[in-house]
Every structure is written in structure tokens, then in C-alpha cells.
C-alpha positions in Angstrom: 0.0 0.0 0.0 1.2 3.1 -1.1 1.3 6.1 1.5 2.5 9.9 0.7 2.6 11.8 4.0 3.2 15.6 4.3 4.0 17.3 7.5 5.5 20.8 8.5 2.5 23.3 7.7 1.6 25.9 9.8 1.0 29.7 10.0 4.0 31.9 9.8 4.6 35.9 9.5 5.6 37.4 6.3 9.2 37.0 6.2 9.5 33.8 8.3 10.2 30.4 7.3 8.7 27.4 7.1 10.0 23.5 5.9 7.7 20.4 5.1 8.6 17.3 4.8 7.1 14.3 2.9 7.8 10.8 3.2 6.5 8.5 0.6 6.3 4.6 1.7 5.6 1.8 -0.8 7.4 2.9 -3.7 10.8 2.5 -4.8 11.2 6.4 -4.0 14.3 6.7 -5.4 13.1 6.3 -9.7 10.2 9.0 -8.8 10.5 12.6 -9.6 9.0 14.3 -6.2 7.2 17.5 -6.5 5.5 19.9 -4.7 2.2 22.0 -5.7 0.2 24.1 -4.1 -3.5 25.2 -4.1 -5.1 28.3 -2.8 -9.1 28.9 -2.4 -10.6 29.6 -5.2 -7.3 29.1 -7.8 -6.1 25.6 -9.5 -3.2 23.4 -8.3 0.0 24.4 -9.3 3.5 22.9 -9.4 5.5 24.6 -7.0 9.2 22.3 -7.1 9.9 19.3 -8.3 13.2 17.4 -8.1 13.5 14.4 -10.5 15.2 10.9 -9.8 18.8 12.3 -10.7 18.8 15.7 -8.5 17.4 18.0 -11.1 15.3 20.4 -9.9 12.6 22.6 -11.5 10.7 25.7 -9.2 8.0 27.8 -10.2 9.2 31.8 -11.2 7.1 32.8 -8.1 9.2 30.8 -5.7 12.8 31.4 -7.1 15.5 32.0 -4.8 13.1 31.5 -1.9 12.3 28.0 -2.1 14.5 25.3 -2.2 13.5 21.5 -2.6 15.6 18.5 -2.0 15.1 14.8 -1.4 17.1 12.0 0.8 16.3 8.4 -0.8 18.0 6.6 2.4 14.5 8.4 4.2 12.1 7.9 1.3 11.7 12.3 2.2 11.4 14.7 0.1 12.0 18.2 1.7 10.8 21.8 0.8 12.5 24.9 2.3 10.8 28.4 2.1 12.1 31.2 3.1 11.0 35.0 2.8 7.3 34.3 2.8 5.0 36.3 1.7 0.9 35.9 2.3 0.7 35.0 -1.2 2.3 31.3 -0.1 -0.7 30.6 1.6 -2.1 27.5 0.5 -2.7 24.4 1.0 0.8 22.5 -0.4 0.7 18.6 -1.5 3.4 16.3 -2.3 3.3 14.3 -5.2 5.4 11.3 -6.6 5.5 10.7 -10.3 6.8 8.0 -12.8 5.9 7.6 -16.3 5.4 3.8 -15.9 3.0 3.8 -12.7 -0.1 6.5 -11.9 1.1 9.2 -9.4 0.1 9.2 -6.0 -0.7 12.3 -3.4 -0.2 12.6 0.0 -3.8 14.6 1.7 -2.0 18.3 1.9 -0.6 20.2 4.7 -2.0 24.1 5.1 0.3 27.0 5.4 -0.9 30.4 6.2 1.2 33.1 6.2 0.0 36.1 7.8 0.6 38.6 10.7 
């Protein structure tokens, strides 16, 4: 059985920092690219990072140079770290794992709010 779990949310000021975790169980983690999105009220889910199999990583232009998104296979985790946050981070952020050869699986969200 395959499990995505996402933990780490919260509320933070504007400025602060935040990190969530993910931890996938069932998979061979390792061959997936991990990514996270996002979804606010009222907007569609969007890709946020993602970090393929080989350490490539891929962020949306909104997140640049605040975000940063890594993985360690020996803890099936994959990690996002945000920094300078603003209140228009607020949403509620989901892990996924992806392969071409297998559907992709989600883990239920964690909410961040960032507000004063």
C-alpha cells in the first residue's frame, strides 16, 4: 500500500520560514520525480518544485531564490524549504510522486498560512 505523508505546515509571519517534509512509503522512492504544488481557495493546483530521480530540480518563477527543494532516498523524504514568505504562499501544499510507468500518487495536503 502506497502512503504519501506531508507534514510541517503551519501559520508563519511574512518573512518567516517554514520547511515540510514528505515521506512516501511503498514505492521505490528513489526512480520518482517528487514534487511539490500548491492550491489556494478559489485558484487551481500548481507545481511549486519538483526534483527528479537524478537531482534535477525545476521551481516555479514565483518561488525562485526563496524555495529550495531537495530529497534523501535513504529516508524515502522529500524536503521543501521556504524562506522569505510572503501571504501570497498561503495554500494548502501537496506532495506528489510521479513515474511515467505507474499512476502518481498524493499525499492529503498540509495548510500553510502566512499572515501577521
Amino acid at each position: 500500500q502506497v502512503q504519501v505523508v506531508e507534514s510541517g505546515g503551519g501559520l508563519v509571519q511574512p518573512g518567516g520560514s517554514l520547511r515540510l517534509s514528505c515521506t512516501a512509503s511503498g514505492i521505490i522512492f528513489s526512480i520518482y520525480t517528487m514534487g511539490w504544488y500548491r492550491q489556494a481557495p478559489g485558484e487551481q493546483r500548481e507545481l511549486v518544485a519538483s526534483i527528479t530521480m537524478y537531482g534535477a530540480t525545476h521551481y516555479a518563477d514565483s518561488v525562485k531564490g526563496r524555495f529550495t527543494i531537495s530529497r534523501d532516498n535513504t529516508k524515502n523524504t522529500v524536503y521543501l524549504q521556504m524562506n522569505s514568505l510572503k501571504p501570497e504562499d498561503t495554500a494548502v501544499y501537496y506532495c506528489n510522486a510521479d513515474h511515467p510507468r505507474t499512476i502518481d500518487y498524493w499525499g492529503q495536503g498540509t495548510q500553510v498560512t502566512v499572515s501577521s
